[in-house]
C-alpha positions in Angstrom: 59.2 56.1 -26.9 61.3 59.0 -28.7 62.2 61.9 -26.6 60.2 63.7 -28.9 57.2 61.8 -28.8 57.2 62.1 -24.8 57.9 65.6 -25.4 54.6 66.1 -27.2 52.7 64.0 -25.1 54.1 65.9 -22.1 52.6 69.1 -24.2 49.4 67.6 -24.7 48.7 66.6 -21.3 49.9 70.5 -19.9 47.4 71.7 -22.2 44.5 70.0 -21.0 45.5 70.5 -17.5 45.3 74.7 -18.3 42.1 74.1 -19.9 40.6 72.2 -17.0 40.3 68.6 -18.7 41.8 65.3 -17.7 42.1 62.0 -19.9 39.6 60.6 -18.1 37.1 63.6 -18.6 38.0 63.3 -22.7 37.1 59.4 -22.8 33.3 59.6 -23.9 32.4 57.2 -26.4 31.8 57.0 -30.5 28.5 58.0 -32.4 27.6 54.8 -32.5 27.4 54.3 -28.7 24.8 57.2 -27.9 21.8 55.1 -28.3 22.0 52.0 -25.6 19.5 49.6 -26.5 18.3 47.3 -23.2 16.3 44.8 -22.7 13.2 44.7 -19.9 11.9 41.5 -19.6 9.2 42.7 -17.7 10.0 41.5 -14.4 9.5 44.7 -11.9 13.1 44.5 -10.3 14.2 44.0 -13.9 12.4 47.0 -15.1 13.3 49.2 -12.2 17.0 48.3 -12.2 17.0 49.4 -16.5 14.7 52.6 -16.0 16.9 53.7 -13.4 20.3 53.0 -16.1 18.4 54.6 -18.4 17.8 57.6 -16.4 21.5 58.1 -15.8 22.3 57.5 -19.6 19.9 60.2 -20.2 21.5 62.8 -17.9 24.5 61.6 -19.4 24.0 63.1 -23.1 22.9 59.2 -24.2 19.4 57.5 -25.0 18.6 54.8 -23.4 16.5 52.9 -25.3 14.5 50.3 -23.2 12.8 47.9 -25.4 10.1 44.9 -23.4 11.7 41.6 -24.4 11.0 37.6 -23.4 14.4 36.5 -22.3 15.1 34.1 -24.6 14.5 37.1 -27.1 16.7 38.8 -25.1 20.2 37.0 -25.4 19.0 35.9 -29.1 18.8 39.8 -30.1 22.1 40.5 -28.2 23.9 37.9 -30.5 22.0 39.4 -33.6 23.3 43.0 -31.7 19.9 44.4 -31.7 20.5 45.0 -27.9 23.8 46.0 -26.3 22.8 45.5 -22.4 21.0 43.3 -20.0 20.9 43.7 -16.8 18.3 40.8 -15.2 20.2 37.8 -16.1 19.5 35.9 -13.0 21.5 32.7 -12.3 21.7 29.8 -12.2 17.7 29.9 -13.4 19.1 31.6 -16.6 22.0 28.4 -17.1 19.9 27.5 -19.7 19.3 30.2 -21.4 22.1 31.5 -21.4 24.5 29.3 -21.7 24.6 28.7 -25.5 25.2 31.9 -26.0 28.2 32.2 -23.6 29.9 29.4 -25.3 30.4 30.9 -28.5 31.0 34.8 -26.6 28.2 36.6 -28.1 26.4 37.4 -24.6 29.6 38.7 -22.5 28.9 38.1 -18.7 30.8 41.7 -16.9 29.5 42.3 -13.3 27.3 40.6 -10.7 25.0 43.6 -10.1 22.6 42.2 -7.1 25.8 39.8 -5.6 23.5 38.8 -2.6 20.1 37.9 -1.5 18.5 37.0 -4.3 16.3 34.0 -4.3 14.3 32.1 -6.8 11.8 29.2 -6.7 8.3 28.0 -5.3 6.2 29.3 -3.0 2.6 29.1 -1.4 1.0 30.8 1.4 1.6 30.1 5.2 -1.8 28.8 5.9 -1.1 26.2 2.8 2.6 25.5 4.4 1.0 25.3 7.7 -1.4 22.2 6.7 2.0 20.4 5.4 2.9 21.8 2.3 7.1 22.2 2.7 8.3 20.6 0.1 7.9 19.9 -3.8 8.0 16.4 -2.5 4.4 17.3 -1.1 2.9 19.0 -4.2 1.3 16.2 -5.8 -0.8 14.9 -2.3 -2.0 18.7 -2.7 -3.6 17.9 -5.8 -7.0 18.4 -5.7 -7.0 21.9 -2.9 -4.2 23.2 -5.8 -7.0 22.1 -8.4 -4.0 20.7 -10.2 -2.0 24.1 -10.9 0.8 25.7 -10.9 0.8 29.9 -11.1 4.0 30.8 -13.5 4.5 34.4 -15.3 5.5 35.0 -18.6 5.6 32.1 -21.5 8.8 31.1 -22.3 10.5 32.1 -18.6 12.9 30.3 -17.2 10.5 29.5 -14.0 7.6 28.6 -15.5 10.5 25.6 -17.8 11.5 24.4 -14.0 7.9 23.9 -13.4 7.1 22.2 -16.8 10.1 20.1 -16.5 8.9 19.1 -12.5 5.9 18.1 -14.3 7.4 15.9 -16.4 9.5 13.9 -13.9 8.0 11.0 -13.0 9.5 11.6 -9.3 7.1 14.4 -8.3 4.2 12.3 -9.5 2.4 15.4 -10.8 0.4 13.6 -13.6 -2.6 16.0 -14.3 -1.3 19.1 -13.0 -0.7 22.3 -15.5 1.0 25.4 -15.7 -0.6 28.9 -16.0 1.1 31.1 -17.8 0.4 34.8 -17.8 2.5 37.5 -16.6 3.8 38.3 -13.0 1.3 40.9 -12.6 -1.5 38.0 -13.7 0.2 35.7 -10.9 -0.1 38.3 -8.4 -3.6 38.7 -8.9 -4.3 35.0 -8.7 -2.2 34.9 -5.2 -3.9 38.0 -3.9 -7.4 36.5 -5.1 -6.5 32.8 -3.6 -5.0 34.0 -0.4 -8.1 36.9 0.4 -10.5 33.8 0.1 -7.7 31.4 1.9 -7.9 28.9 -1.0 -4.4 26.4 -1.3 -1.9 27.8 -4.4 1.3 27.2 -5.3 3.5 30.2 -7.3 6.9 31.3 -8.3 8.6 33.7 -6.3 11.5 35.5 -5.7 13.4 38.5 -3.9 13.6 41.1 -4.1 9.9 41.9 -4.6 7.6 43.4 -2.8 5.5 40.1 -2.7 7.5 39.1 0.5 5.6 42.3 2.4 2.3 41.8 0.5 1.6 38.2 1.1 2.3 35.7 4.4 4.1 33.1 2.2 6.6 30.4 2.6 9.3 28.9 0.0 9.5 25.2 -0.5 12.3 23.1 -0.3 13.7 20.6 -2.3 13.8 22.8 -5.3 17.4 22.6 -5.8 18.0 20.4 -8.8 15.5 23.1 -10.7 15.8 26.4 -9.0 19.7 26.2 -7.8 20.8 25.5 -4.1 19.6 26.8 -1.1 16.3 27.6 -1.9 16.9 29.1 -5.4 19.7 31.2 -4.2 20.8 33.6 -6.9 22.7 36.0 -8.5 21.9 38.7 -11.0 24.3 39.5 -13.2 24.4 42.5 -16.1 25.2 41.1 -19.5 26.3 43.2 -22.6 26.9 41.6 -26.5 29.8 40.7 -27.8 32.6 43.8 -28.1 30.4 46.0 -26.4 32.7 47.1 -23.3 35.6 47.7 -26.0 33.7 49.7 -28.8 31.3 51.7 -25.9 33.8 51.9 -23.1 32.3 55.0 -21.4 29.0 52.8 -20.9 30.7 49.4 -20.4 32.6 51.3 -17.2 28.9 52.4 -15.9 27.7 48.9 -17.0 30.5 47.2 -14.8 30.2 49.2 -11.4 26.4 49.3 -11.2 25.6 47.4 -7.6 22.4 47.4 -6.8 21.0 45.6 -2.9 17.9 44.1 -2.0 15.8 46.4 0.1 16.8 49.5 -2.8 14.8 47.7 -5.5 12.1 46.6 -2.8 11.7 49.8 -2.4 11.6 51.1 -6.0 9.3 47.8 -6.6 6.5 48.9 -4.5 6.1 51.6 -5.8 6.0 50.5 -9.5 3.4 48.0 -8.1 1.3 49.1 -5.1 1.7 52.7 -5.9 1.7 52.6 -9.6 4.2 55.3 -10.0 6.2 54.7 -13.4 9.0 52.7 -13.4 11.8 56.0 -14.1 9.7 58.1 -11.8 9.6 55.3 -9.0 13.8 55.3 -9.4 14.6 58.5 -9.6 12.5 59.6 -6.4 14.7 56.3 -5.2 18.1 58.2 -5.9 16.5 61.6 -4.8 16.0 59.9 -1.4 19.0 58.7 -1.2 21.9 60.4 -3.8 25.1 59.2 -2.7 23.9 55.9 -4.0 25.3 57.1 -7.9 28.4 58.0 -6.8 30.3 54.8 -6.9 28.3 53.4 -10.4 29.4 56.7 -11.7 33.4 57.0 -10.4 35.5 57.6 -13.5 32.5 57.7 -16.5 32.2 60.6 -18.0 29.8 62.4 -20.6 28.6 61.5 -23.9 30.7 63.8 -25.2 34.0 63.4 -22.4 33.9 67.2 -21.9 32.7 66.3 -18.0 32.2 63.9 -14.9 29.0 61.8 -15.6 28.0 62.2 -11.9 27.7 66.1 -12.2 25.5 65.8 -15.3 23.3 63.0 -13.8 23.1 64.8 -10.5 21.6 68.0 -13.1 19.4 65.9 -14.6 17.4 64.2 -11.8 17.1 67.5 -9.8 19.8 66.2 -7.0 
């Protein structure tokens, strides 16, 4: 570097000093970045977790744009960079879909934002588990108190595959049985119906969810070839499309440091589903509650425009 040049950076850097800016406060991000398109796949700690981004995007100066996706529709729009962000790509139950598209680097993996006690795989109520039921091993002698069904959400989910495939294997011996397919708010019901007239039923479920409160259930073991080890343990990562950290920087930083824990989207959950509060209302009543929870996801971001700290606009914006 010329003495000159470091001259007039020196210069530069004075003069935003005076005028109350730093580098970091004059980041922002390009036009193009403003909108965030995100996928929601419709699972309730999935759509808490994005309203609550979006939320902060909006106090930020950008539009978050939430749009109600299937996940395989999910990573195939991110390739096709109709959506930037995902943030409910649970693993392993994901592996599959997934993993295509992180071989040839058009899904970008950046943060593990639930690192910890998330869980995935089957479960049935206590009185079931209490006549015998532990195991997928024990499924098929359940057969005719299960009237040969399994409860699964959304067609096309990861879950409701493991239980397809488990069908298929000749191991579990589930000839006859069949998958329901609806939605997770259509399995609940089913649970809530079977378990109110203490009828047998075996579901997917998974925490963090308010489920675990609602119901007396118990998870099955020997899962793991399907759901992942120990019981389904998972991790939830956020995902963006290819480039997107290096042309939306400002974002990709929020996108990165978002950490989210297990009884925060419980409680966000419940009220989405027992209370029926909308999903941004539900969140940002969460961060009310409890407002130093921004201030590491927002350390270093700035505006839209760079002229100021994200956390001071966000803090405006939800009435902190």
């Amino acid at each position: 570097m010329t003495q000159s040049v470091a001259k007039s950076l020196a210069t530069l850097a004075l003069t935003a000093s005076l005028f109350g800016f730093s580098a970091a406060a004059q980041a922002g991000d390009a036009a193009t970045c403003q909108t965030v398109k995100m996928s929601d796949i419709g699972w309730t700690d999935v759509t808490a977790i994005t309203a609550l981004t979006g939320a902060m995007l909006d106090g930020m100066g950008y539009k978050g744009d939430i749009k109600l996706l299937e996940v395989p529709v999910t990573f195939a729009s991110m390739k096709n960079k109709d959506i930037d962000v995902f943030l409910g790509n649970w693993m392993p139950s994901m592996e599959a879909d997934i993993k295509a598209y992180s071989a040839d680097k058009s899904v970008e993996t950046v943060a593990a934002n639930l690192p910890t006690g998330a869980f995935y795989t089957l479960a049935v109520p206590e009185y079931t588990y209490a006549k015998g039921l532990h195991d997928f091993a024990d499924i098929a002698k359940f057969k005719d108190s299960l009237h040969g069904k399994f409860f699964g959400i959304e067609p096309g989910n990861d879950g409701n595959r493991h239980i397809l495939d488990m069908i298929k294997d000749a191991k579990f011996k589930l000839d006859g049985f069949e998958l329901v397919e609806s939605s997770e708010a259509g399995m609940l019901s089913e649970v809530a119906k079977a378990t109110q007239n203490k009828e047998d039923i075996v579901y997917l479920g998974w925490a963090p969810h308010p489920m675990n409160n609602t119901f007396k259930m118990k998870y099955l073991t020997g899962g793991d070839d399907l759901f992942g080890p120990n019981m389904g343990a998972a991790v939830v990562n956020s995902t963006v499309r290819q480039g997107y950290t290096a042309e939306c920087p400002n974002v990709g930083k929020l996108v990165k440091q978002l950490k989210f824990e297990v009884g925060m989207e419980n409680e966000i959950m419940d009220q989405i589903l027992n209370k029926s509060v909308d999903a941004k209302l539900a969140a940002v009543a969460y961060v009310k509650a409890h407002p130093d929870v921004i201030k590491p996801w927002l350390e270093g971001v700035t505006t839209f425009d760079g002229k100021g700290p994200a956390l001071d606009a966000v803090k405006k914006a939800l009435g902190l």
